[in-house]
N, C-alpha and C positions, 0 to 999 in steps of 0.2 A: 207584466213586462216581457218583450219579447227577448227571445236568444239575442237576435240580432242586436237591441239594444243594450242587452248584458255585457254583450262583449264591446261596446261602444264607450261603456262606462270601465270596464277594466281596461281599457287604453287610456282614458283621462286619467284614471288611477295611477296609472301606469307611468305616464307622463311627468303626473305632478310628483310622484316618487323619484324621477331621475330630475327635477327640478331639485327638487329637496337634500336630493343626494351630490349634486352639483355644487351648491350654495354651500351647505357643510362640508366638502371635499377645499374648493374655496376656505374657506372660517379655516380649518385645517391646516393648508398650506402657509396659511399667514404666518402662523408661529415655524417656520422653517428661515434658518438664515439667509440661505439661498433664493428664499422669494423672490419674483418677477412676473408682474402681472402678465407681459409676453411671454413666458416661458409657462407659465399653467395655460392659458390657451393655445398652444404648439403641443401638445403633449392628444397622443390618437384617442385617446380612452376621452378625451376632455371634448374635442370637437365629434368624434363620434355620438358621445351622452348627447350632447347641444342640440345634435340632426336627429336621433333619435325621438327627443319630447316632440321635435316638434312634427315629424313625420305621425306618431304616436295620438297627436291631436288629429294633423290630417285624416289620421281613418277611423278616430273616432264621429269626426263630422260628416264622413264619407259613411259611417256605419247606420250612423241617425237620420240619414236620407235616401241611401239607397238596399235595393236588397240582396245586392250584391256588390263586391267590390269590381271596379276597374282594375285593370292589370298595370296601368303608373303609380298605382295606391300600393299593389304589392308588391312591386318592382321594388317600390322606395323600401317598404315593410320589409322585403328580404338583403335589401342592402345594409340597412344599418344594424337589423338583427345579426345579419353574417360581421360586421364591424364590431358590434360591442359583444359576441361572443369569441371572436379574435382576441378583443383586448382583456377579454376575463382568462381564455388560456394562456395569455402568452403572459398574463400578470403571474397566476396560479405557478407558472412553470418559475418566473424568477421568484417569488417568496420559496416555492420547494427548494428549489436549489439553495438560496440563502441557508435555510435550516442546516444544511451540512455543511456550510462554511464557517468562518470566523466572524461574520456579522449576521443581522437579522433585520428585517426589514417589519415597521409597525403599520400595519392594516386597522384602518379607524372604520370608525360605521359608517361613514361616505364612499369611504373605499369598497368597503365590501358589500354596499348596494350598488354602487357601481359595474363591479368586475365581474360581481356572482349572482345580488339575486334577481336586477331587473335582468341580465342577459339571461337566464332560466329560467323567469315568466315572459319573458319575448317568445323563446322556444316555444312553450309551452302554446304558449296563444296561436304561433302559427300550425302548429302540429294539429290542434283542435278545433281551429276554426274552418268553417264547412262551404265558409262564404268567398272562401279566395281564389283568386282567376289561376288559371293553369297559365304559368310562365313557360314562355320558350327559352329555349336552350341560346341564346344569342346573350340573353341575359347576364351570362357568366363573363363576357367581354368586360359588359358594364358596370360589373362589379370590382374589378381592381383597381377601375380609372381613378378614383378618390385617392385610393393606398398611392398609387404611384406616384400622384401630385404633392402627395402629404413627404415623401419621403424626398422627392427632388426638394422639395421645399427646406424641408427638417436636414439633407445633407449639406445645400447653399445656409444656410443661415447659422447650423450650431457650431461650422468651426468661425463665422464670422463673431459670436456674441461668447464663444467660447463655452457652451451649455447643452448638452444632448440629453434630449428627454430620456433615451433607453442607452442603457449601458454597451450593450451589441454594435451600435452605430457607431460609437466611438473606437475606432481601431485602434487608440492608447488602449482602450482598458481590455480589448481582446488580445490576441496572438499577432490580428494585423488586418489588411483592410481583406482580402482572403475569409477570414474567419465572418467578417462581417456581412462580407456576400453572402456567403451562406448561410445565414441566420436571417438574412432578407428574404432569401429565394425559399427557404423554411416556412415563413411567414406566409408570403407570394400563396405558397402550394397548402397552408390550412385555410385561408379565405378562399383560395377556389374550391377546395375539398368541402367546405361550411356551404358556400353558397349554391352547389353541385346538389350539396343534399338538399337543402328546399326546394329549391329547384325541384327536384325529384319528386318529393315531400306532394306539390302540387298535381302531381300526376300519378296518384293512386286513387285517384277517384275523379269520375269525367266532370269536371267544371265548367263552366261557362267562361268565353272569352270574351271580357268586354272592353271593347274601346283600346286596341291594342294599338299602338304606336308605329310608325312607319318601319322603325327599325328592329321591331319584335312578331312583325305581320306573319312571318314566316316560321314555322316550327319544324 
């Protein structure tokens, strides 16, 4: 078995883990009063997991055909890695916090493949793998455009259904909409800082640039 197809199979692996981890995150939420099948898919950790399997498949069928990847295969690859390593710290940071307060928040085994360990073999896989195009720096654009959509979206809809996936967003449960901004623009500046560094990540070693897109042609 070649490298190349090693790592083709630890993405399917990879995949069906955040499959399984979905489904049971799902099973999970059911026993919650609060339940609503729209409001688990609204939630960034949930539609991030989703884009991930399936990008996660993409390169593992991009891995079992070619011997290098295209740079729309990493592009996606460093997208949704910089997404579901966002939603694993910025979970991390609300159960920390909880601990010194007066509640305590339960992290099930869905969860915590979720937040922690497929986003630390994503790391892992891009740090180590030898086959991935050098990204240009332009890329960092097109990495917030998701977060942004998700958040126009998630601020028009949750005072409409009266439900906000994260606690921050809700200027009731902060200081005020002030305090909210800034726990956005917090956010804003670890996804860029996340997706900065593979970015980076890609350019310690000269790669091959294949099939770069019109609007990454330039570095």
């Amino acid at each position: 078995m070649t490298t190349r197809t090693a790592f083709a199979l630890a993405r399917l692996g990879l995949a069906a883990t955040g499959l399984i981890a979905l489904i049971g995150y799902f099973d999970y939420t059911l026993g919650v009063a609060s339940f609503a099948m729209a409001n688990f898919f609204s939630y960034f950790t949930v539609q991030s997991a989703i884009a991930s399997v399936a990008v996660f498949v993409t390169a593992a069928v991009v891995a079992l055909r070619r011997p290098t990847d295209p740079a729309w295969v990493d592009m996606l690859r460093a997208m949704v890695t910089t997404y579901i390593l966002v939603s694993g710290v910025v979970y991390g940071i609300i159960v920390w916090q909880s601990s010194g307060a007066n509640y305590s928040i339960e992290v099930p085994w869905s969860s915590q493949l979720l937040h922690f360990v497929i986003p630390v073999c994503a790391l892992i896989d891009w740090m180590v793998d030898p086959f991935k195009a050098r990204l240009p720096w332009k890329y960092l654009g097109w990495a917030i455009v998701f977060p942004l959509f998700w958040l126009v979206y998630t601020l028009i809809r949750s005072p409409i259904v009266g439900w906000y996936p994260y606690f921050f967003l809700d200027a009731r449960q902060v200081s005020g909409p002030a305090e909210t901004v800034s726990y956005c623009l917090i956010i804003v500046a670890i996804i860029t800082c996340i997706a900065a560094l593979l970015t980076w990540i890609t350019r310690l070693q000269r790669m091959p640039r294949h099939l770069l897109p019109p609007w990454g042609s330039a570095l």
